[in-house]
C-alpha positions as CSV (number, residue, x, y, z in Angstrom):
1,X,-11.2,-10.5,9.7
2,X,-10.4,-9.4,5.9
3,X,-10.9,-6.3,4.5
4,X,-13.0,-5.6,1.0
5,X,-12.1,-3.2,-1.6
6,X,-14.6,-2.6,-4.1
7,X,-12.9,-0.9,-7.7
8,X,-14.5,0.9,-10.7
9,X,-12.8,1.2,-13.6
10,X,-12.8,3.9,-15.8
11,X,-9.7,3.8,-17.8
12,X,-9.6,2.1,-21.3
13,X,-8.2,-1.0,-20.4
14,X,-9.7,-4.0,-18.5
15,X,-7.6,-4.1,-15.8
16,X,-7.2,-7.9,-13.8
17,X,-7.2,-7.9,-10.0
18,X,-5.4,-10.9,-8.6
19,X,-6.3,-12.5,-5.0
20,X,-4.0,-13.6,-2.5
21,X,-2.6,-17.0,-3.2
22,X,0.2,-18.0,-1.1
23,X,2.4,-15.4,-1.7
24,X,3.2,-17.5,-5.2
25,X,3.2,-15.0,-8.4
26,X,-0.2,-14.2,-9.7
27,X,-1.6,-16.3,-12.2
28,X,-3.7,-15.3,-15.0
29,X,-6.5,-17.7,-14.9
30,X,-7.2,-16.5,-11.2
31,X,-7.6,-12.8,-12.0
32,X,-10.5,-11.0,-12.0
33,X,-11.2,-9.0,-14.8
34,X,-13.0,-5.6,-14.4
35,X,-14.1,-4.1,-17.9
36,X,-12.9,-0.9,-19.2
37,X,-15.3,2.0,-19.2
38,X,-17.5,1.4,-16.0
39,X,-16.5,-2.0,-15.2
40,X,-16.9,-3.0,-11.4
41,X,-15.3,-5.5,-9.4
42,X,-13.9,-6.5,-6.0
43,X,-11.3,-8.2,-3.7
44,X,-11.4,-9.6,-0.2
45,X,-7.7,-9.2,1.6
46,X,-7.7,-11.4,4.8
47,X,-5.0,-10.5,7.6
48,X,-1.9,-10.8,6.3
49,X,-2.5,-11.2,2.9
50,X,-2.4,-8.9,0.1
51,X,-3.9,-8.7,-3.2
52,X,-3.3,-7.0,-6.5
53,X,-4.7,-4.9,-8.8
54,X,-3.1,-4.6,-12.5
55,X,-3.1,-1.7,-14.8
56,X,-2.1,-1.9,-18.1
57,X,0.7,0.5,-18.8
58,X,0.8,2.3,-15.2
59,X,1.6,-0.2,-13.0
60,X,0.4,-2.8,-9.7
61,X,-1.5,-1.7,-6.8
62,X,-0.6,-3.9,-4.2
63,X,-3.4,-3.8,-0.8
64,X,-1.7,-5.3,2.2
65,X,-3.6,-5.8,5.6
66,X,-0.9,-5.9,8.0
67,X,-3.1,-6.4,10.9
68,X,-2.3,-5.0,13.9
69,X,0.9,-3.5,13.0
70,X,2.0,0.3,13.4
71,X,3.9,2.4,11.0
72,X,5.4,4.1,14.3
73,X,6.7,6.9,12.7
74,X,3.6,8.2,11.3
75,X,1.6,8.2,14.6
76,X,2.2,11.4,17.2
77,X,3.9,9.1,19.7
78,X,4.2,12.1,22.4
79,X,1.3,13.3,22.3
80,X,-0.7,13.4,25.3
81,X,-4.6,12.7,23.5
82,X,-3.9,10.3,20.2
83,X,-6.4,11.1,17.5
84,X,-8.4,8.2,16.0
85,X,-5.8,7.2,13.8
86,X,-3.7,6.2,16.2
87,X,-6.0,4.5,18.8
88,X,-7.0,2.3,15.5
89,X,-5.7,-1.1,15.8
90,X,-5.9,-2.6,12.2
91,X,-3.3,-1.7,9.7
92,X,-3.8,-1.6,5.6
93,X,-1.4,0.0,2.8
94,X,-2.1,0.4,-0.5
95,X,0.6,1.4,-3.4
96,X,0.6,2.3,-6.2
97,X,3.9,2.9,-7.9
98,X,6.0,5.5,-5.2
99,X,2.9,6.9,-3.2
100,X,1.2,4.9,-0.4
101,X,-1.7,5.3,1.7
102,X,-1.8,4.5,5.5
103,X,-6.0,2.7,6.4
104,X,-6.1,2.6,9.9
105,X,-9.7,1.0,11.7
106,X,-10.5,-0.4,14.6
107,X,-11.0,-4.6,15.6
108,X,-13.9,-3.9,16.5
109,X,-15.7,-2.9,12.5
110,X,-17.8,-5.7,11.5
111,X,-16.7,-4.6,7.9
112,X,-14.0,-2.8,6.8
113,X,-14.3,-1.7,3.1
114,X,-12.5,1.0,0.8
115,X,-13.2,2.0,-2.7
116,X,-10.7,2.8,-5.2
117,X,-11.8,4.2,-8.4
118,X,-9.3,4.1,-11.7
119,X,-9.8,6.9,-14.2
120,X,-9.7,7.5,-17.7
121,X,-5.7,8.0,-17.4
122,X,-4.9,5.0,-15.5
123,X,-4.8,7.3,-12.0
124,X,-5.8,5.1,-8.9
125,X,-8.2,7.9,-6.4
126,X,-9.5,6.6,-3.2
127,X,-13.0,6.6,-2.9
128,X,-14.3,6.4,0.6
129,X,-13.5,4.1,3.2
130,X,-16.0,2.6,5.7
131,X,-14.9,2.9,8.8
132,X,-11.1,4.9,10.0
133,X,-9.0,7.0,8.8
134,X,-6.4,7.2,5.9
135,X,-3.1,9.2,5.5
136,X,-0.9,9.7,2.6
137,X,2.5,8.3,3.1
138,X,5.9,8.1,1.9
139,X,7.8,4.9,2.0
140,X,11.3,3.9,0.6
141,X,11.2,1.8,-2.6
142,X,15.0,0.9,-1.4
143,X,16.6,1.5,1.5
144,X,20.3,2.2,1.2
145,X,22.3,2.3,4.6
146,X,24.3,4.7,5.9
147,X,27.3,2.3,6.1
148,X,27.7,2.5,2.2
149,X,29.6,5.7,1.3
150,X,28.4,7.8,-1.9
151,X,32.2,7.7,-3.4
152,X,33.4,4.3,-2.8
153,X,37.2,5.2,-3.6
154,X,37.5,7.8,-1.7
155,X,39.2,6.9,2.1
156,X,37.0,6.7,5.3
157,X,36.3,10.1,7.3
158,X,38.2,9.9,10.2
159,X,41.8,8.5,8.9
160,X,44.6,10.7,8.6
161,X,47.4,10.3,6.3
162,X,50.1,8.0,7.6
163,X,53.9,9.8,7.3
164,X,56.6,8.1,5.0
């Protein structure tokens, strides 16, 4: 199963989109290039791959088809009817810089297919997709555990001063 993502571009760069390869860096000669000012192009993510799309001076949108994992705390876990969104098997993120969106479809789409659209100010807008639902989420660029105190001098909660 892979997913396709078809991308206009706008904005008044070219901007390269780089397919999956191995999870090694992206290399120049393998990008696609989609003109600036109404340039089209495309990329094909298999299951468990990712691809990347570059924007000169704004960033990397990175697509990720996770498959059939779940985001679990961004599906109504007690509820006692799901909505589509969370009957939907197959999972895909995209970000872009510190916002992220959640593609949910089902295994059963013969094609899965999203279109992203970059405008004249480098701003990534989702077009449509073809099948599924989508959600705007928020996901942590770094995770910092609760183990690590904010003052790192100053004594663990908990201990009391020892007499003299």
């Amino acid at each position: 199963m892979k997913i396709n993502v078809d991308i206009t571009n706008q904005y008044g760069y070219d901007i390269a989109v780089y397919p999956y390869n191995n999870g090694a860096l992206p290399i120049n000669d393998k990008a696609e290039i989609v003109g600036k000012s109404e340039g089209k192009g495309s990329l094909s993510v298999e299951r468990s791959e990712s691809g990347i799309i570059d924007i000169p001076g704004m960033g990397s949108v990175l697509v990720q088809f996770m498959g059939e994992q779940k985001l679990s705390e961004y599906h109504d876990k007690f509820c006692e009817h799901p909505d589509d969104f969370d009957q939907c098997e197959q999972m895909v993120l995209i970000r872009y810089k510190t916002s992220e969106l959640y593609w949910r479809f089902p295994s059963s789409a013969e094609e899965a297919q999203v279109t992203l659209q970059v405008n004249d100010v480098g701003t990534v807008c989702l077009g449509k997709v073809s099948t599924g639902s989508v959600r705007q989420v928020a996901l942590p660029e770094l995770f910092i555990p609760p183990v690590f105190s904010v003052n790192p001098m100053a004594e663990p909660q908990g201990e009391a001063e020892q007499p003299e």
